[in-house]
C-alpha positions in Angstrom: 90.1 65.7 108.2 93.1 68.0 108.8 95.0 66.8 111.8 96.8 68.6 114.1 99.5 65.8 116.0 102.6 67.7 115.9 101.0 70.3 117.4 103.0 70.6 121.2 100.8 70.2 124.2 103.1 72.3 126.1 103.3 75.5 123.8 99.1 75.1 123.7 99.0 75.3 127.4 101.8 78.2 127.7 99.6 80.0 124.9 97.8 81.5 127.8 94.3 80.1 126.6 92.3 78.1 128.7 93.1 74.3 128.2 90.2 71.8 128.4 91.1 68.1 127.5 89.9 64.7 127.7 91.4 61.5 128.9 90.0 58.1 126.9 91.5 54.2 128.2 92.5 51.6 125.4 89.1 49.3 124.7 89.6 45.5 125.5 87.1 44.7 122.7 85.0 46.1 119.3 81.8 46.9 121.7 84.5 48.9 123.7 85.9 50.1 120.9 82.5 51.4 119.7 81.9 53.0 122.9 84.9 54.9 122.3 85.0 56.0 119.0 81.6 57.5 119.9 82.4 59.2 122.7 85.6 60.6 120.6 82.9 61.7 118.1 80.8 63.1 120.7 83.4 65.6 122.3 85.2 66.4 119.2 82.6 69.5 118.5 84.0 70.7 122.4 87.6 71.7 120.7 89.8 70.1 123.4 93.4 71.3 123.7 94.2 67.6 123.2 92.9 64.0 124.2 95.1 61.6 125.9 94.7 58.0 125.9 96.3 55.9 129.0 98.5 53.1 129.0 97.8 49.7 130.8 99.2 48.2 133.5 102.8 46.3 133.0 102.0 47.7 129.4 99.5 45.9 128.7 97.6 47.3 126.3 101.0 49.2 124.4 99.7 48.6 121.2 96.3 49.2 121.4 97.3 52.5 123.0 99.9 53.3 119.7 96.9 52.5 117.1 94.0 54.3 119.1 96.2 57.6 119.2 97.2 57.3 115.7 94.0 57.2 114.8 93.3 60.0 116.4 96.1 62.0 114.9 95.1 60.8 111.5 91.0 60.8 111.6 90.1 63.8 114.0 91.1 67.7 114.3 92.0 66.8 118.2 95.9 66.7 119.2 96.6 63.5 120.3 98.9 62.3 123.3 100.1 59.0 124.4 101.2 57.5 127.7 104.1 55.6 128.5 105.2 53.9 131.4 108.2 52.5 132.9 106.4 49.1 133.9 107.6 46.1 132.2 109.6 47.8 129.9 113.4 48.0 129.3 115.3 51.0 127.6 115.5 49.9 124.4 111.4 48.9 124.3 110.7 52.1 125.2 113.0 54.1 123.0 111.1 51.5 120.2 107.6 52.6 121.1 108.6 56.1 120.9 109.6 55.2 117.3 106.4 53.5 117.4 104.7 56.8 118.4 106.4 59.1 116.2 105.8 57.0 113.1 101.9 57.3 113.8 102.3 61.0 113.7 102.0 61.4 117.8 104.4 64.1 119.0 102.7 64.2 122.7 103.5 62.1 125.4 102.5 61.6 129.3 105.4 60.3 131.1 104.7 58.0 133.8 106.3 55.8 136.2 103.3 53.9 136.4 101.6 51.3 138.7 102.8 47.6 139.1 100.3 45.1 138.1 98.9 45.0 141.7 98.3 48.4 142.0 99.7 51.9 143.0 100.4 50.6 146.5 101.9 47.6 145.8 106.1 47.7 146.3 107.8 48.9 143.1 110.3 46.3 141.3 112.0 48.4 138.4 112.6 46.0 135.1 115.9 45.2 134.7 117.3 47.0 131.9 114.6 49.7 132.5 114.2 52.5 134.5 113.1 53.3 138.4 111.6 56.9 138.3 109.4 58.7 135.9 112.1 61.2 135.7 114.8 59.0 134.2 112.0 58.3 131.6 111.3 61.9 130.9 114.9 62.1 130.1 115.1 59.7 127.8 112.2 61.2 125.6 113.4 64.9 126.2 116.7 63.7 124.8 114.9 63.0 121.7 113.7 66.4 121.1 110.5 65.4 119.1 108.3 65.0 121.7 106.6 67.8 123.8 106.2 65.7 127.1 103.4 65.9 130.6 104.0 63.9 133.4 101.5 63.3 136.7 101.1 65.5 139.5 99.3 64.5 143.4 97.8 67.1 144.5 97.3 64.8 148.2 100.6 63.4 147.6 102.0 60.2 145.8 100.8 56.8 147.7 104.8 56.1 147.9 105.8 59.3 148.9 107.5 60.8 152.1 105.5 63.7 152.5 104.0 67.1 150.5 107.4 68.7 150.1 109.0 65.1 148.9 106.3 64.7 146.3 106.5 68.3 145.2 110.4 67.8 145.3 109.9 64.4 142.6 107.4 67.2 140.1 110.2 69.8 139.9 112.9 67.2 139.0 110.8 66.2 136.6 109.7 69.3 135.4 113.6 70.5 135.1 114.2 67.5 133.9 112.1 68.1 130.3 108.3 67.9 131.1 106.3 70.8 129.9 103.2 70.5 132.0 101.3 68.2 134.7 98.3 67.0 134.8 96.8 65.8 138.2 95.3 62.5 139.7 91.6 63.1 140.6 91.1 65.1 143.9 87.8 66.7 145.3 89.1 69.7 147.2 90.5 72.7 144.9 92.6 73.7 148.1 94.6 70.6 147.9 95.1 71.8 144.0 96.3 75.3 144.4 98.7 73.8 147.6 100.2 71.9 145.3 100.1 74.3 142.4 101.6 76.5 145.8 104.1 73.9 146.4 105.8 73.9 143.1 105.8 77.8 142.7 107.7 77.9 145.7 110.6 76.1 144.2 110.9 78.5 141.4 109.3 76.1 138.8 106.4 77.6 136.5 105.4 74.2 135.3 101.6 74.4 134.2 99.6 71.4 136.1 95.9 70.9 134.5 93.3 69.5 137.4 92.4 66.1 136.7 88.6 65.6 137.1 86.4 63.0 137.8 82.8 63.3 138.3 81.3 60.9 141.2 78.6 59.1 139.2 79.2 56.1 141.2 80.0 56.4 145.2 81.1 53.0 145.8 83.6 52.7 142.9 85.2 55.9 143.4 85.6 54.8 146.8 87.3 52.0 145.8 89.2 54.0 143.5 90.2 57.3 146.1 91.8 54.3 148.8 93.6 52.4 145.9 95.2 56.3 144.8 95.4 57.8 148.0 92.3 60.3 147.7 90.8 61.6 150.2 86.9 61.4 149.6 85.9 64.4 151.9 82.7 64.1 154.3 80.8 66.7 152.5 80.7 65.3 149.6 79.9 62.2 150.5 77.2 63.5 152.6 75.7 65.1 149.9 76.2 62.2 147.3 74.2 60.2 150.1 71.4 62.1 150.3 70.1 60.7 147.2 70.6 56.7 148.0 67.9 55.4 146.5 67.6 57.5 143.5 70.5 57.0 141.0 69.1 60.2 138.9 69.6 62.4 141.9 72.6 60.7 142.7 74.5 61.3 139.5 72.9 64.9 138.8 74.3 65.6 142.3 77.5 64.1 141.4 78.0 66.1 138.6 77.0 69.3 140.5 79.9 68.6 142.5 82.2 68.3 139.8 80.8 71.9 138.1 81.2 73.6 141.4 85.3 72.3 141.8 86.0 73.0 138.1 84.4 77.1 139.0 86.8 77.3 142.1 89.8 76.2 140.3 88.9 78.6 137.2 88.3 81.1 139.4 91.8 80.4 141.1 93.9 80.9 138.0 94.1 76.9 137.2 95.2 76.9 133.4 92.0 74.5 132.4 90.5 71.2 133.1 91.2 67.6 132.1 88.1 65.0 132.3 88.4 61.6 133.2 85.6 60.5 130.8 85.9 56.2 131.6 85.5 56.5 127.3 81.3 58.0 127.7 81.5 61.4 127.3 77.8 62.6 129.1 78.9 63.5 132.4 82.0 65.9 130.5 79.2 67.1 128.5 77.0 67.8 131.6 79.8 69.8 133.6 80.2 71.7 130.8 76.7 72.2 130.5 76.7 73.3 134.1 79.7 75.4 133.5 78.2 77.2 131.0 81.3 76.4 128.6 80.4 77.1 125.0 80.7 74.2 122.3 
């Protein structure tokens, strides 16, 4: 099939259209890898913008990351982005798996700084011979000039930062510093979006950030997830996720209700698409769009 990888992310998103993308994590073994690949196969008819695929802690899963995009590049129509992180890497590693990336035909990339191995709250040690901030990163691959490059946005704030303005202060410098777009942890309340979206206006950046979203399927793991993050998961909605203990049908159609509802007030606000946290199934994407009445 024709493939599209050199395609930039950031001159799709500037195009004006409506983005909608999909993210997808390495698999850690050929059932996961099955799991993927169908859920690849399943959205693919959708027409995302692009598909991302993340990048495991410390780097763990760097090459499984390099052949899943390529593959994607080389087998689908979808434009393909990888991440990179600064975690466990020096500068010459990561200048090699950008080489890496741009043999497999991937000219997208998310810049993070990433999380250590203990998590996004634990203290950050910086590799020696590697970098601190995502932004020294971003540099490094801007200098390059074949990549078209994203990087994260918090919408509630980084766990490590100061404050709103600080956080917003780090997305600017990274923004002026090459990235083309953001695209947002998960959040449940489009006001803390458009703050932030707010936030960086304010500074006289036009940087397009995409809202991150991921449907509540589950209560307990995002939970676990929202404290690990530093989301805030708001009374309301857990009030009405709760409603249905008990019934795990109710509980997930509720769920994705939820989701439809934020992705129609961020739409409706001027937010230049969505991009799903699918976990690699792709039913509850399919679902909101369902809900959403968004046309395959």
């Amino acid at each position: 099939m024709a493939n599209h990888e050199q395609r930039r992310i950031g001159d799709l998103i500037r195009s004006g259209e409506r983005s909608f993308s999909f993210e997808f994590f390495p698999p850690k073994d050929a059932a996961g890898e099955q799991q993927l690949w169908q859920a690849i196969s399943d959205l693919e008819p959708y027409r995302p913008t692009f598909v991302s695929v993340t990048y495991g802690a410390g780097g763990s899963t760097r090459d499984t990351t390099v052949r899943v995009t390529g593959r994607i590049a080389r087998e689908t129509s979808m434009t393909a982005m990888a991440h990179l992180t600064c975690v466990g890497h020096t500068q010459g590693e990561l200048d090699r798996i950008l080489d890496a990336y741009a043999e497999a035909g991937i000219g997208n990339v998310m810049v993070l700084r990433g999380d250590p191995e203990e998590g996004p709250r634990a203290p950050w040690t910086p590799t020696t011979g590697g970098f601190t901030y995502a932004q020294e990163l971003v540099e490094l691959v801007a200098g390059r000039g074949d990549f078209s490059i994203g990087v994260a946005a918090f919408p509630e704030g980084h766990p490590s930062a100061d404050s709103l303005d600080r956080d917003a202060d780090v997305l600017v410098a990274k923004a002026r510093a090459g990235a083309e777009f953001a695209v947002t942890q998960m959040f449940f309340r489009a006001e803390d979006y458009f703050a932030l979206v707010e936030r960086v206006r304010a500074r006289g950046v036009e940087l397009p950030i995409l809202p991150g979203i991921m449907p509540i399927l589950n209560l307990g793991n995002i939970r676990r997830q929202s404290e690990l993050i530093g989301t805030d998961v708001p009374d309301e909605v857990v009030r009405r996720i709760s409603a249905h203990e008990g019934d795990p049908v109710a509980m997930r159609a509720e769920g994705i209700r939820l989701a439809a509802e934020l992705c129609d007030e961020l739409l409706d606000g001027g937010a230049p698409g969505l991009h799903f946290y699918t976990l690699n199934r792709s039913k509850a994407t399919r679902e909101i769009f369902a809900a959403l009445n968004l046309s395959v």
